[in-house]
C-alpha positions as CSV (number, residue, x, y, z in Angstrom):
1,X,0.0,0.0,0.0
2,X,1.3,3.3,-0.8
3,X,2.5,5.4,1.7
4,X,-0.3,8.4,2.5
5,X,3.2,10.4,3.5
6,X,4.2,10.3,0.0
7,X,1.2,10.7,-2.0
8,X,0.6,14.0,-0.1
9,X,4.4,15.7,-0.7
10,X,3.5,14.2,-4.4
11,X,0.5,16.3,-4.6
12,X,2.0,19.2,-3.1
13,X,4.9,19.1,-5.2
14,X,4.8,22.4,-7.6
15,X,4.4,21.1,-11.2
16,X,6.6,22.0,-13.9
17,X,5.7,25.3,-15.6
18,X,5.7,25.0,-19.1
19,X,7.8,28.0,-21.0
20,X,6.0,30.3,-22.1
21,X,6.8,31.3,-26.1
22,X,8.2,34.4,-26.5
23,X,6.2,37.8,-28.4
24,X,8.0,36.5,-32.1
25,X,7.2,33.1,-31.5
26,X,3.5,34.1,-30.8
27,X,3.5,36.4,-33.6
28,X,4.8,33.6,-36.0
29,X,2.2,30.8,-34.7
30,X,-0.7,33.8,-35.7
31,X,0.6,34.2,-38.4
32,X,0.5,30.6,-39.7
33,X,-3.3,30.3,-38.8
34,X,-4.3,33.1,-40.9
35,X,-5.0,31.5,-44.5
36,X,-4.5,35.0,-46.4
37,X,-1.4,36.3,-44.7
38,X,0.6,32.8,-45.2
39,X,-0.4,32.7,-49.1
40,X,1.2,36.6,-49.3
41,X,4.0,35.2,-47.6
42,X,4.3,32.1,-50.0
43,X,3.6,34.2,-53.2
44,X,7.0,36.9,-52.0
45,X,8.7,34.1,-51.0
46,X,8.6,32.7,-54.6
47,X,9.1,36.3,-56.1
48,X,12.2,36.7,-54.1
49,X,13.4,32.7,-55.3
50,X,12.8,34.0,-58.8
51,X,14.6,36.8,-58.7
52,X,17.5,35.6,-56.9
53,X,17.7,32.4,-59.2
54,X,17.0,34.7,-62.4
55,X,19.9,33.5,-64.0
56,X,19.6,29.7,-63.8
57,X,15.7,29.9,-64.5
58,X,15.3,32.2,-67.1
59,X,14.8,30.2,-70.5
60,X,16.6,33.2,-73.1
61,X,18.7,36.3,-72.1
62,X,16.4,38.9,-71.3
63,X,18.5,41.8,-73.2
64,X,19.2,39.2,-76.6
65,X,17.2,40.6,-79.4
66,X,15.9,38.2,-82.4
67,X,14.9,39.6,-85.7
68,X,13.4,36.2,-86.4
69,X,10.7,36.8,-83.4
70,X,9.4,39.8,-83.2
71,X,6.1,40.3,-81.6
72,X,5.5,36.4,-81.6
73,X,2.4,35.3,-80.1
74,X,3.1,33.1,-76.7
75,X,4.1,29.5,-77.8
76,X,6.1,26.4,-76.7
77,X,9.3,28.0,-77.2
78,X,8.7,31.7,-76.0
79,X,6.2,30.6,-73.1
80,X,5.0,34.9,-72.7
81,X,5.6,35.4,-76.4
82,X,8.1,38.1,-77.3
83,X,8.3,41.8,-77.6
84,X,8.9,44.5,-80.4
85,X,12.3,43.4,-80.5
86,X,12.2,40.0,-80.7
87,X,13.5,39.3,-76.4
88,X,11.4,36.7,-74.8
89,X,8.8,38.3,-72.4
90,X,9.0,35.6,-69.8
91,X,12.7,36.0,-69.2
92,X,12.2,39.8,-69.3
93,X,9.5,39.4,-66.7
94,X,12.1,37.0,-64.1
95,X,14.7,39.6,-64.5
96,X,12.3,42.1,-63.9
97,X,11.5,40.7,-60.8
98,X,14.8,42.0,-59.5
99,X,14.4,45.6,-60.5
100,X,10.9,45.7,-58.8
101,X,11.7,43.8,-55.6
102,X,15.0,45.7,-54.9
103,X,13.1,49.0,-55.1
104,X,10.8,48.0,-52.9
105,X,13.1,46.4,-50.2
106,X,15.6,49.3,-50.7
107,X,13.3,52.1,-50.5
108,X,11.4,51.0,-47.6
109,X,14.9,50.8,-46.0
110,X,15.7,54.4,-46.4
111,X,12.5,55.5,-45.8
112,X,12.7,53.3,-41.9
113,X,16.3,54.2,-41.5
114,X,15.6,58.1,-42.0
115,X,11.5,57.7,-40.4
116,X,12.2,55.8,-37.5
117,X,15.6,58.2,-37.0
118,X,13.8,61.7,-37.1
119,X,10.4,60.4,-35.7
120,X,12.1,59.1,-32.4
121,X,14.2,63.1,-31.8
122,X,10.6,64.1,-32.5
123,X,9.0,62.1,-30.1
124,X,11.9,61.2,-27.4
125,X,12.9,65.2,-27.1
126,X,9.7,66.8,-27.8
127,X,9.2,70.7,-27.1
128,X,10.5,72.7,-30.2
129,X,12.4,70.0,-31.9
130,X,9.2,68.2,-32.5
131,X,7.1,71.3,-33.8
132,X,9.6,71.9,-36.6
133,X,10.0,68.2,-37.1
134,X,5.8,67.5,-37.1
135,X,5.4,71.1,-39.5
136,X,8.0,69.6,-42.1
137,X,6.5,65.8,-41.7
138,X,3.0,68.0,-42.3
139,X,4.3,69.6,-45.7
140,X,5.9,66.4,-46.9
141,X,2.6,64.8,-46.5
142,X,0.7,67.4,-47.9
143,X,2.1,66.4,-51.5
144,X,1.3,63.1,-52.8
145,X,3.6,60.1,-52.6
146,X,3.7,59.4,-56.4
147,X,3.9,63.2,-57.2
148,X,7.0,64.2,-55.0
149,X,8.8,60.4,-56.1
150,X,8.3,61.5,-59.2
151,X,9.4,65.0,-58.4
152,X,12.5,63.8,-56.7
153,X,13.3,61.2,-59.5
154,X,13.9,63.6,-62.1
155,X,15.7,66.1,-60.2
156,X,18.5,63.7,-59.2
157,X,18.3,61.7,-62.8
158,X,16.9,58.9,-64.4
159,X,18.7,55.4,-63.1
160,X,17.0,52.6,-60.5
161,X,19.2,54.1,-57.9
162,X,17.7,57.4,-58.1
163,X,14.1,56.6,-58.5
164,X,15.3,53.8,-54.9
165,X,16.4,56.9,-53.6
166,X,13.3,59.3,-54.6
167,X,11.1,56.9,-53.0
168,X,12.4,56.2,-50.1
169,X,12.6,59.6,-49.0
170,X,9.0,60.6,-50.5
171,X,8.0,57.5,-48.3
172,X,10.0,58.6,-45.0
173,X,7.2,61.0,-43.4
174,X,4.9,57.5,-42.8
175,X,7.5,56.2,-40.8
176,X,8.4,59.8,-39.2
177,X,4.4,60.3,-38.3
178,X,4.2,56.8,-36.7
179,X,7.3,56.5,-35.2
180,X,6.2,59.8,-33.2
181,X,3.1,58.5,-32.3
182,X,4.4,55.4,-31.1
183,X,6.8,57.5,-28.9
184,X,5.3,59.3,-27.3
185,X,2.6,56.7,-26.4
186,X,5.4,54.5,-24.4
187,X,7.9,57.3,-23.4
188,X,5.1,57.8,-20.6
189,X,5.0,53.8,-19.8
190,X,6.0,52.9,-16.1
191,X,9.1,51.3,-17.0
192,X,10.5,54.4,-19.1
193,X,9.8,56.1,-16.1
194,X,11.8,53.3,-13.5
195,X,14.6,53.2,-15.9
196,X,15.1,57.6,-16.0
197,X,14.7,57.1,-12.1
198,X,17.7,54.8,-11.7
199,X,19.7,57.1,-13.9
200,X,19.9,55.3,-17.5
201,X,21.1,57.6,-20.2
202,X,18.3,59.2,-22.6
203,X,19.8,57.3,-25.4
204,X,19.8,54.0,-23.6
205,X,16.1,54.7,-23.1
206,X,15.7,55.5,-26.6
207,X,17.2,52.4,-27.8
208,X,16.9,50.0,-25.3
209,X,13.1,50.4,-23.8
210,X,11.4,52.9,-26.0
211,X,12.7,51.4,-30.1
212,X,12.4,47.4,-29.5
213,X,8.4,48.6,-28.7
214,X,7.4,50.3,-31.4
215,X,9.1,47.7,-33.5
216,X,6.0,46.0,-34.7
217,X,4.1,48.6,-36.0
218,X,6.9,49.3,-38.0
219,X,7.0,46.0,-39.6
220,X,3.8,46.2,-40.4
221,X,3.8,49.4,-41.8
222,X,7.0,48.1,-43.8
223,X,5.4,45.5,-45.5
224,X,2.7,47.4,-46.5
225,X,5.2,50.1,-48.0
226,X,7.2,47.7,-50.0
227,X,3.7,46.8,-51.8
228,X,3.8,50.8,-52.9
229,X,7.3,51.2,-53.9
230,X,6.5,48.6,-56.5
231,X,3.9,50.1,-57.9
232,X,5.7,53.8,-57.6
233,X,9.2,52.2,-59.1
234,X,7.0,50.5,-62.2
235,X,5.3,54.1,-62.4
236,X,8.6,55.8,-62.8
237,X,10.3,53.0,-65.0
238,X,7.0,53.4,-67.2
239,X,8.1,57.2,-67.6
240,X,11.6,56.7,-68.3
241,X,12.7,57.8,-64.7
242,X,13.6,54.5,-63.2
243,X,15.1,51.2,-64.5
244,X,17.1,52.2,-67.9
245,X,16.3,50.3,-71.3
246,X,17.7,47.5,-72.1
247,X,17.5,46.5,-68.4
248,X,14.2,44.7,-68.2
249,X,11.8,46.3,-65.2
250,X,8.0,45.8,-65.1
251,X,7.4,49.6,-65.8
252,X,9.6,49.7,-69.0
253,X,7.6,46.9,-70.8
254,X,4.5,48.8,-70.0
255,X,5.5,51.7,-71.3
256,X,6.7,49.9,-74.3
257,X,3.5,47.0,-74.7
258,X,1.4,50.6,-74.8
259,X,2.4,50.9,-78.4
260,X,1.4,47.3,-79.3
261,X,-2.0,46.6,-77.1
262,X,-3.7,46.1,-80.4
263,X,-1.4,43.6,-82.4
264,X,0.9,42.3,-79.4
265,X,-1.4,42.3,-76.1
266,X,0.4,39.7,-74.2
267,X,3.5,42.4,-74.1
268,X,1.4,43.9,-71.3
269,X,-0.5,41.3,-69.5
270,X,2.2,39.8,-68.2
271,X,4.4,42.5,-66.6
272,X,0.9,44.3,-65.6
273,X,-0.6,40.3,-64.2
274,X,3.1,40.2,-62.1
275,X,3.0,43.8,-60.3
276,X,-0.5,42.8,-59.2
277,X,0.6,39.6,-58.0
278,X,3.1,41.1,-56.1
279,X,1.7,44.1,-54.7
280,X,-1.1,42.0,-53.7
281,X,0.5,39.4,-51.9
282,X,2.6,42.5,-49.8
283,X,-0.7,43.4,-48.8
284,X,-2.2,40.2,-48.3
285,X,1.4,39.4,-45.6
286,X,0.8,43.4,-44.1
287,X,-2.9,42.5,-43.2
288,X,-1.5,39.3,-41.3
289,X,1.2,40.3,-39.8
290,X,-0.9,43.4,-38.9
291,X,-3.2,40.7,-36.8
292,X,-0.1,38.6,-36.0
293,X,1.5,41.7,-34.2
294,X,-1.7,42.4,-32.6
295,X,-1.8,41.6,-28.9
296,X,-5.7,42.5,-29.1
297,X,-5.9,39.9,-31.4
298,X,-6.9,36.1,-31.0
């Protein structure tokens, strides 16, 4: 018989707490339940395996002209047909993958590292440093997104780099206006307070307590960005501002399929069927990791 000594220290024995999973972790396991969000995720994921593996998958060098094959309707050879100038309109569209997806990841990187900079002086310091940084953010804002990228893009030139450049900073006053508003929301948080009362330096604070919390907002706000930069770098491509002919780029074979919609309409279906593709799948992945992110949401 078992000893009643025992079986009461047994049952008063604390159990084993199981670890809890860390904010990402949760994030991620959200993020795998919500149908929409994962096929955005699947779709980039395949863009960004296309475009880094351009070279080995594309069936014909996307610059090569044929005389022998111009304006040929899709068939088993030329799977997208070809364009005025004889290049095959599938390869052009792999390669142009690369044009479109670098924009987008590059922009968005200048706009965060130049938003998230000037929105947390505005926000951390406050006082007159955030007027004049709120009254510019207001002005920038004022002029649409497209309009000042494209604004910007001819001022410094016509090359990818430019128009990477032009974006990001047309797209910068998002992140400045959030980033602020994010700020201030936490700077007042009782553990901002307990760490200014123990003496931690103001940029400490900044980076250690008040930037790892506004974090994913910003990520979500990223992803949704990226999904405009592609359509504002095939918008400036398509007026000769961005990616440089014979470089493929979505935009470009617009601008250029325009001429033919009548006798060669597969010129534009393609590039016009990827950037939607795309740009929809960035906002299909923003909406869930907009839930994912979400500690509201269940």
């Amino acid at each position: 018989m078992m000893n009643p000594a025992i079986t009461s220290n047994s049952a008063l024995r604390p159990l084993a707490l199981k670890k809890e999973p860390g904010p990402w972790l949760r994030a991620w396991h959200k993020l795998r339940r919500n149908r929409k969000g994962m096929f955005g995720l699947y779709v980039v994921l395949l863009f960004i395996a296309m475009a880094i593996f351009a070279p080995l998958i594309s069936p014909f060098d996307p610059i090569e002209a044929s005389w022998s094959a111009i304006r040929k309707a899709p068939t088993g050879t030329h799977w997208f047909g070809t364009d005025e100038l004889g290049r095959d309109v599938l390869a052009r569209v792999i390669w142009g993958a690369r044009a479109s997806l670098l924009a987008g990841v590059v922009s968005v990187a200048i706009s965060l590292l130049t938003g998230v900079t000037i929105g947390m002086l505005a926000g951390f310091l406050g006082g007159t440093v955030d007027s004049l940084i709120s009254r510019a953010t207001d002005a920038f804002l004022a002029c649409p997104f497209l309009i000042l990228a494209i604004a910007l893009a001819a001022f410094l030139g016509p090359s990818l780099t430019n128009a990477m450049i032009a974006i990001g900073v047309s797209a910068s006053p998002i992140f400045v206006r959030l980033t602020r508003a994010q700020v201030l929301q936490i700077k007042v948080e009782d553990y901002v307070e307990a760490a200014r009362a123990v003496g931690c330096h103001p940029f400490r604070i900044a980076v250690s307590h008040i930037l790892p919390n506004v974090t994913a907002p910003l990520i979500v706000q990223a992803s949704l960005a990226i999904a405009s930069a592609v359509i504002a770098e095939a918008s400036l491509s398509f007026l000769g501002l961005g990616q440089q002919p014979p470089d493929p780029s979505w935009g470009s074979m617009l601008n250029t399929a325009k001429n033919f919609m009548d006798t060669a309409p597969w010129m534009a279906v393609w590039p016009g069927l990827a950037i939607f593709v795309l740009v929809l799948s960035f906002n299909l992945l923003g909406d869930g990791l907009r839930d994912a992110l979400d500690p509201k949401h269940r």
